[in-house]
C-alpha positions in Angstrom: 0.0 0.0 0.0 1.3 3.2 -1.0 3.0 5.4 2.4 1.4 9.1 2.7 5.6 9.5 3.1 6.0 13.4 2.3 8.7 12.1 -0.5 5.7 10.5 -2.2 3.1 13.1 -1.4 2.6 14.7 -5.1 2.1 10.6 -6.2 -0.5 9.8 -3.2 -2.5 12.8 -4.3 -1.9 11.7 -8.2 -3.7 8.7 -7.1 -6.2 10.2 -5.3 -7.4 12.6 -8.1 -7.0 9.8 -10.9 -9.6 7.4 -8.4 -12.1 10.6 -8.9 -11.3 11.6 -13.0 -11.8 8.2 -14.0 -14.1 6.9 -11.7 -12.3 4.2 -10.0 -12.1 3.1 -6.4 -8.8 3.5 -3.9 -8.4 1.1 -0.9 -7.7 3.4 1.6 -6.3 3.2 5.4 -6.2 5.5 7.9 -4.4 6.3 11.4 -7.5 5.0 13.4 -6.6 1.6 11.4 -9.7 1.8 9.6 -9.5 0.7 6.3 -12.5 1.0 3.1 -12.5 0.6 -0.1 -14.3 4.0 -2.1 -14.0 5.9 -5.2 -12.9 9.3 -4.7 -15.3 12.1 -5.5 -13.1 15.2 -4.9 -9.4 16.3 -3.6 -9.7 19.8 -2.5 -7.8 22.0 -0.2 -8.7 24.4 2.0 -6.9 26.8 4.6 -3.0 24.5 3.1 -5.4 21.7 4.2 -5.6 18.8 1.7 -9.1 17.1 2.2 -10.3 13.8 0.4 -14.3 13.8 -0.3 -15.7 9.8 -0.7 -19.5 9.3 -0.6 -21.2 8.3 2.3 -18.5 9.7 4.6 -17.3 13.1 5.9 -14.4 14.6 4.1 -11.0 12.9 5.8 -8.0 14.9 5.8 -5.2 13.6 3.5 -2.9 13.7 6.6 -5.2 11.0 8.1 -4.2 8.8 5.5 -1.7 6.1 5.6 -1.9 4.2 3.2 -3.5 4.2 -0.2 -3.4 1.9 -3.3 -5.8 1.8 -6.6 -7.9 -1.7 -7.1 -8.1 -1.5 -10.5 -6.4 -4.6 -12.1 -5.0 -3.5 -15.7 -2.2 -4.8 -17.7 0.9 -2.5 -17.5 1.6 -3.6 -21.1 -1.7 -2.6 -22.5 -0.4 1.3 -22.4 2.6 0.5 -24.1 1.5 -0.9 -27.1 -0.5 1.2 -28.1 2.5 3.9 -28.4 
């Protein structure tokens, strides 16, 4: 599972965003250990806050995160050929 590390911060919220452009979920973990599986509807920031909106749950602060990976299953290859 991708670290919220602040040497991969810019790639965590990559991931984050990509989950809400195209639609697909993240499995996500946080400090309380909880851990889901949602699709991201928004990454915003407020006050040099960043804030992660999923549905059918308040906003959770980026920094609350600890781990995050995508769970869509696609062949690294695919990309490649078509180039």
């Amino acid at each position: 599972m991708q670290q919220t590390e602040p040497t991969g911060r810019c790639d965590f919220i990559d991931m984050l965003e990509e989950s809400a452009h195209f639609k697909r979920p993240v499995q996500v973990e946080l400090r309380s250990g909880e851990s889901f599986q949602a699709q991201v509807l928004d990454v915003v920031t407020e006050s040099g806050e960043d804030y992660v909106l999923f549905p059918d749950r308040e906003r959770v602060p980026v920094t609350q995160i600890v781990g995050c990976k995508s769970t869509f299953d696609h062949d690294p290859h695919s990309y490649d050929e078509k180039l």
